[in-house]
Structure formats: structure tokens, C-alpha cells
Phi, psi and omega in degrees: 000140165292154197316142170086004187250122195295173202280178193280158141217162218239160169250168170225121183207097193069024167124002183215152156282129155255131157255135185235149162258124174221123164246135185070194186228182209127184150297105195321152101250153176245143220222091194252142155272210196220192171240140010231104188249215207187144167284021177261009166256357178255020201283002149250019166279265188003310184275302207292298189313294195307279147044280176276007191089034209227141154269075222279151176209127196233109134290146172287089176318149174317140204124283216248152154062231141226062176270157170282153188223100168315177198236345188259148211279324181283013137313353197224350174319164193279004161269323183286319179294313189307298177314321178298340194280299196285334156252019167272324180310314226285330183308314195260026164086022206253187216213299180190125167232181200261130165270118181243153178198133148295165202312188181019337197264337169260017157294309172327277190317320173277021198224008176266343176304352174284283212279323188223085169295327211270346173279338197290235165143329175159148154270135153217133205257150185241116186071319180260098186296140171318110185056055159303317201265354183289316208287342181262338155111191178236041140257105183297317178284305165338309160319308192297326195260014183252347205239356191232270223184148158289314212262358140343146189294298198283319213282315167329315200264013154294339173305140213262135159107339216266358183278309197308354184271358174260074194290147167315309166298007169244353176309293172334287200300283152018266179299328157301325179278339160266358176259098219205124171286104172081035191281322168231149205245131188338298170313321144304331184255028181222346173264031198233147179315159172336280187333310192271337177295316182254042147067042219251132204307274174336306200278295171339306174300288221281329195273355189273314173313336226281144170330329154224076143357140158277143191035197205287163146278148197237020155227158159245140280258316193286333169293313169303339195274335180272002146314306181284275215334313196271308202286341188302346186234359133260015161078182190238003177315320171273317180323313190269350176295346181295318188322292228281349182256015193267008177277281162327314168262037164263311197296308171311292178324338171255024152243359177235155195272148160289318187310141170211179184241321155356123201283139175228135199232126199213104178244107187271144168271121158324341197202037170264122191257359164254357156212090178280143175316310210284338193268005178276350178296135168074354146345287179306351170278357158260334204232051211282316182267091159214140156220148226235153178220181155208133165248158217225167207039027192234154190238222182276347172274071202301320197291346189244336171305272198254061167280346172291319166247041133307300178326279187328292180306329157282347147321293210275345161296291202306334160297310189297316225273325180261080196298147185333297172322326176264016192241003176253017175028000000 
């Protein structure tokens, strides 16, 4: 792991070791990442959250890092990720924390006031709006291909074996090229061929591969290496099995109420084309304690893009919403 980022300590939880990272005391949040991360995508939250009075708690997700990664795809439903969140509270003594998730990790988060209400304490979805995936209905593959492509990004990567094309030598260039600040700006991207409009697996690959890659880079060579390390040596198998399960959590996901009471924070990137601000409309018919930001010019990597006033915005909530008293544990 790179310097300055804390050492793992592993837990045991619903059936598997989890490594978890943690900086400061406080009031809990737990910090889930997306795909395809890490809790090492959360290494400028961290200091700023431990900081401010915070208990920061960032896991390596099922899957990922070095957490265990079952090997059966149905591991990976949206019962087993919640349930992996309530017993990392229960491994480290907590009692109720604030759930922040990032794109796959804010799927997690906004689906635990359903499954574990009495841990929750607030949500915050960062890019991934709330009951997204409710939103496809409870045919999921109908939706896609009705609203994208066979060749969407999500429908590709149901395909069992589509990882194995990312041989180590191409992994590197592959994640360098997708971790990339700003790369299309809405506009550009609502004007673009089919191919780049439905999100289509080949034009992703070809634009991450490409020799010079769109917009900055959002690493530095040492940061990226812990990227390559951990998927060159735990695969993308498990990362994609959360894919391989939306058919099977659309069937869950309709059998539970969405609603909660709970204080909520809903932070959109302006140029994220793969979860756009517009899919956060009607939220509030669910979220009665809620509130919404955008932050502008920033596209999907929110926590590396824009972190300060990523930063800025989690603060200033997380100060109204978790009164003082509850923050000295």
C-alpha cells in the first residue's frame, strides 16, 4: 500500500475476512467503494473525515483488495454486501454508522436502511442515486437493452470469462486509461455516436487503451501500482459478479420498502455519464430527510477528481447531521 495510507486489519464477517482501514475516533462512517476500486480510493477522505472528529472506516469490499472473494456468483447479491456492512459494525463493537457508497458501493449503502434499519444513523450516496437499480424494473436485462445496447457495459460484463481479456500486460494501461478527471463533458457525451451514448463495452476498452487517453490523469505512478497489484493478483472475477447478480437483486430489491427517515446526502458529479445527476430526480418521494449537491466539471472518479470539495460537502453535512455529542464515542 502506498505511504501515508493506513496498514489493513482484517475482520471476520457473514463468512468471510474483510480488510478494513481506519483513521481517527468518533462517530463512525463507513467509506464502500464501486468498481473497480478499492478502500484506497478513499485515501483523501480519510485524514479530512479522522480530522474533523470522525471515525473513518474505508473496506477492501467482497470481492476486492484483500478481502475474500468467493468463488459462486451468487455471493455477491445485494443481501450478502449489505450483510457483509452489519458485521463489520458488529466485528468492531459499533453500534450505528453514517453509510457513504460510492458508484457499486452506493448501491450498498442506500439499500441498508431495508435490510439492517436499526445500524444506519445516515446515508450518503456519492454519484449513485438512490434505487437505482429498482428503476429497471423486474426485468433488468429488458431495461438495458431497451435503454442502451447488447453491447452496454453492464450487459458485457454478464458474460462469464470477459475479464480474462484483461491479460496483466494490458491491465496497467486499461486502468490508467480509465482513471482519467473529466474526460467528456455532458455535452459532448449526449452528442456522440451510438456506440459512445450507449456505453458500450469495446468503446470503453478502446478509449482506456488508447495511447493518449481524454482528460488528466488522477493518479501518480505509485498510486496506480496499487491498482494494478491487487486486481493482477485477485482478478476482476469477483468485482464483476456484483454485475452477474442484478438479475437476482432486482427479484430481492422488489420485495423490500425503500423508504427510510433517516438524514440523507445525495452528492452528483455534472459530467458523470455514467450515473448523471438527472437519475437523482424523484429521490425525495423516498428520502424525506434529504439533500442534494453537484459538483461541476467533475466526472466519475468524484473521491480523486474533486476532492476537497468532495471533502468540503461531507463535512458540512456530517457537522448538521451527527451532533456533536455523538461524535466523541
Amino acid at each position: 500500500m502506498a505511504r501515508d495510507f493506513p496498514h489493513a486489519s482484517f475482520i471476520d464477517t457473514n463468512g468471510i475476512r474483510m480488510a478494513v482501514y481506519e483513521e481517527g475516533d468518533g462517530f463512525p462512517v463507513i467509506l464502500c467503494h464501486g468498481f473497480p476500486e478499492l478502500a484506497y480510493s478513499w485515501r483523501r477522505q480519510l485524514p479530512a473525515l479522522a480530522e474533523a472528529g470522525f471515525r473513518a472506516i474505508a473496506p477492501d469490499q467482497r470481492g476486492y483488495g484483500l478481502t475474500d472473494k468467493p468463488v459462486a456468483v451468487e455471493e455477491y447479491d445485494i443481501s450478502k454486501l449489505t450483510d457483509d456492512l452489519a458485521g463489520l459494525l458488529d466485528a468492531l463493537g459499533i453500534d450505528r454508522a453514517v453509510f457513504c457508497g460510492h458508484d457499486w458501493g452506493g448501491h450498498v449503502v442506500w439499500e441498508m436502511p431495508a435490510f439492517h434499519p436499526d445500524r444506519v444513523a445516515g446515508v450518503i450516496g456519492i454519484n449513485t442515486p438512490h434505487r437505482y437499480f429498482q428503476r429497471m424494473g423486474p426485468d433488468p436485462i429488458a431495461w438495458m437493452l431497451e435503454n442502451y445496447s447488447a453491447r452496454y457495459y453492464r450487459m458485457a460484463f454478464l458474460e462469464e470469462g470477459i475479464e480474462d481479456g484483461l491479460t496483466p500486460d494490458l491491465l496497467p494501461r486499461f486502468l490508467s486509461g480509465l482513471y482519467r478527471g473529466w474526460p467528456i463533458t455532458m455535452e459532448q457525451y449526449l452528442a456522440a455516436p451510438p456506440a459512445v451514448r450507449n456505453l458500450e463495452f469495446e468503446f470503453i476498452m478502446e478509449a482506456a487503451l488508447s495511447p493518449e487517453p481524454a482528460g488528466r490523469a488522477l493518479m501518480t505512478t505509485e498510486e496506480l501500482k496499487v491498482y494494478v497489484d491487487a486486481f493482477t493478483g485477485g482478478g476482476l472475477t469477483g468485482p464483476l459478479n456484483w454485475y452477474r447478480n442484478i438479475v437476482r437483486n432486482a427479484a430481492v430489491l422488489g420485495r423490500v420498502d425503500s423508504r427510510t427517515s433517516v438524514p440523507c446526502l445525495m452528492i452528483s458529479s455534472e459530467d458523470d455519464i455514467f450515473l448523471p445527476p438527472s437519475l437523482t430526480e424523484g429521490m425525495e418521494e423516498y428520502l424525506p430527510d434529504l439533500e442534494k449537491h453537484i459538483i461541476r466539471e467533475c466526472g466519475h472518479w468524484t473521491q480523486a477528481e474533486k476532492p476537497e470539495e468532495l471533502n468540503r460537502l461531507l463535512l458540512d453535512w456530517l457537522a448538521r447531521k451527527v451532533p456533536q455529542e455523538r461524535r466523541v464515542g
